[in-house]
C-alpha positions, -999 to 999 in steps of 0.1 A, spaced: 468 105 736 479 102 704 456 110 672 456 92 639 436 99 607 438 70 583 437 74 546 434 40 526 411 31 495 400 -1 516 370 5 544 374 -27 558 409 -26 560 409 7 572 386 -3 596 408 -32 612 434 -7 618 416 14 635 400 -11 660 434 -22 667 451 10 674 418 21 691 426 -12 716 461 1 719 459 37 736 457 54 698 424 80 694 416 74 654 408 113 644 390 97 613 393 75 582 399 85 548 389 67 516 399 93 488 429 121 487 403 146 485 388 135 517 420 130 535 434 166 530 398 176 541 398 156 572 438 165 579 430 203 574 397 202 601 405 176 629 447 181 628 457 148 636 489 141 652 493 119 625 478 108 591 484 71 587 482 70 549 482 43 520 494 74 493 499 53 461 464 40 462 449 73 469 473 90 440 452 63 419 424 78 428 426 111 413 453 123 446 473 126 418 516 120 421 529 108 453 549 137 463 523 165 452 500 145 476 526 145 505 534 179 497 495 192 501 491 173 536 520 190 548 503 220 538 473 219 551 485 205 588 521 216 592 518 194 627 507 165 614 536 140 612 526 116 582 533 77 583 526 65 544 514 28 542 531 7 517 530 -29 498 570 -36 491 578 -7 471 612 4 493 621 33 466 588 44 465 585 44 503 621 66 503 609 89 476 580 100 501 606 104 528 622 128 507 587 144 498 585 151 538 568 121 547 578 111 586 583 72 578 568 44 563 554 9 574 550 -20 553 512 -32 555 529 -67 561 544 -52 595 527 -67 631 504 -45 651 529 -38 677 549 -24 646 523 0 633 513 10 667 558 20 672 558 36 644 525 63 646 543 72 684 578 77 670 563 100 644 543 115 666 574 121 690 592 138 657 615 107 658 615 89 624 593 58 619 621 39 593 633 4 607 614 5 639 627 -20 661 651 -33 637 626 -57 630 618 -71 590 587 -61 577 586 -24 589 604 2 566 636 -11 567 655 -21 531 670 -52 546 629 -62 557 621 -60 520 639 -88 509 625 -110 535 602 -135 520 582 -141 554 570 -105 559 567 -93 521 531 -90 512 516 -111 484 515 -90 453 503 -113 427 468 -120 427 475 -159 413 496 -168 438 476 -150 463 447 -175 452 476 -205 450 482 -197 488 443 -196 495 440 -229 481 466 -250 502 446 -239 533 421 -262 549 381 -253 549 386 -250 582 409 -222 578 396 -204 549 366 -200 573 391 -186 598 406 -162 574 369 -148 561 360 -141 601 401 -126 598 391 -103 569 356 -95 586 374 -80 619 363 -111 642 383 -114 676 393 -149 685 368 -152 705 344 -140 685 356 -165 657 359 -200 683 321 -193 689 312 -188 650 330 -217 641 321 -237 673 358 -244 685 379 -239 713 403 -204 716 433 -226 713 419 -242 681 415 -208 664 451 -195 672 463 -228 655 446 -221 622 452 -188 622 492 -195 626 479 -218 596 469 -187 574 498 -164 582 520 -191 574 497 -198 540 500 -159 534 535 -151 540 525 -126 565 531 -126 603 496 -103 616 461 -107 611 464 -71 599 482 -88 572 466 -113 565 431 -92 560 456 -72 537 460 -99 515 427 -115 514 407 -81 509 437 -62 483 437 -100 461 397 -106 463 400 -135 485 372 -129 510 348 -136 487 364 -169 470 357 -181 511 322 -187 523 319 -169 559 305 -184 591 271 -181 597 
């Protein structure tokens, strides 16, 4: 089974990911909020891979991008690292360069993230998996669908064209709720829930839940929306 230590500067988000990839055969090694911590954890447990957001961390004292890359690789030559990125493309390609294995937008689906941790961890690269927009792949950045939201007002100008209904759905979203769990907090049918949250992704310009929670949690959005009680 493959193992994964994630590094981002978000808990909840980090969180998310690793219940999803914990659903889909992955074995999360750990979770990382701070560069210091992640070359900790990366030097103990020696992940197969270290599934890392490196341009928030480098704010957070990592310091540059490439240094960062650079002490990972040192301190687990075995580890194959997957950096996590908004829709900087040149960014994403100068940690290539620094040694990085590949990159994945945080827009990309599930299934994406969860291709791109087992090609790296098969030494294959993780750039354009699929083909598909959305995942690493220059032609994917220009795609309006799949880039994330980087502006915080139009962030809250998307928020505000979805129905209460909906903003409900994408607090439960941004708290980790299955559908289930979300159809009996909001006291609605299955089928009622996967049609508002095809609402929010449509709202956000994003095609996952993943992100979606992205979004909300990276633009302050969770708490503009009241959760379900």
């Amino acid at each position: 089974m493959t193992s994964v230590l994630i590094a981002d500067d978000h808990r909840l988000f980090t969180e998310l990911v690793g219940a999803y990839l914990a659903e889909h055969g992955i074995e999360i090694a750990g979770v990382a909020a701070t560069g210091a911590e992640a070359l900790a954890r990366v030097r103990a447990d020696r992940p197969d891979v270290c599934l890392v957001h490196a341009a928030a961390l480098a704010d957070r004292g990592a310091g540059p991008v490439t240094a960062f890359l650079a002490q990972l690789a040192a301190c687990s030559p075995g580890t194959r690292v997957v950096v996590l990125t908004e829709a900087d493309v040149p960014g994403a390609q100068a940690a290539i360069a620094a040694g990085a294995a590949g990159y994945v937008r945080k827009s990309a689906s599930g299934e994406d993230l969860v291709d791109a941790i087992e090609r790296a961890a098969r030494g294959e690269a993780a750039i354009g998996v699929a083909g598909r927009p959305g995942v690493g792949s220059a032609a994917g950045a220009d795609d309006p669908v799949d880039d994330p939201v980087d502006d915080a007002a139009e962030a809250r100008r998307r928020l505000a064209t979805l129905r209460a209904r909906e903003r409900e759905c994408l607090a439960l979203i941004a708290g980790g709720a299955s559908t289930e769990e979300m159809a009996a907090t909001m006291g609605v049918t299955v089928a009622t829930v996967r049609s508002h949250v095809r609402a929010v992704l449509a709202a956000l310009g994003v095609h996952s839940r993943l992100g979606a929670a992205s979004v909300a949690l990276r633009h302050g959005l969770v708490g503009s929306v009241p959760r379900a009680s």
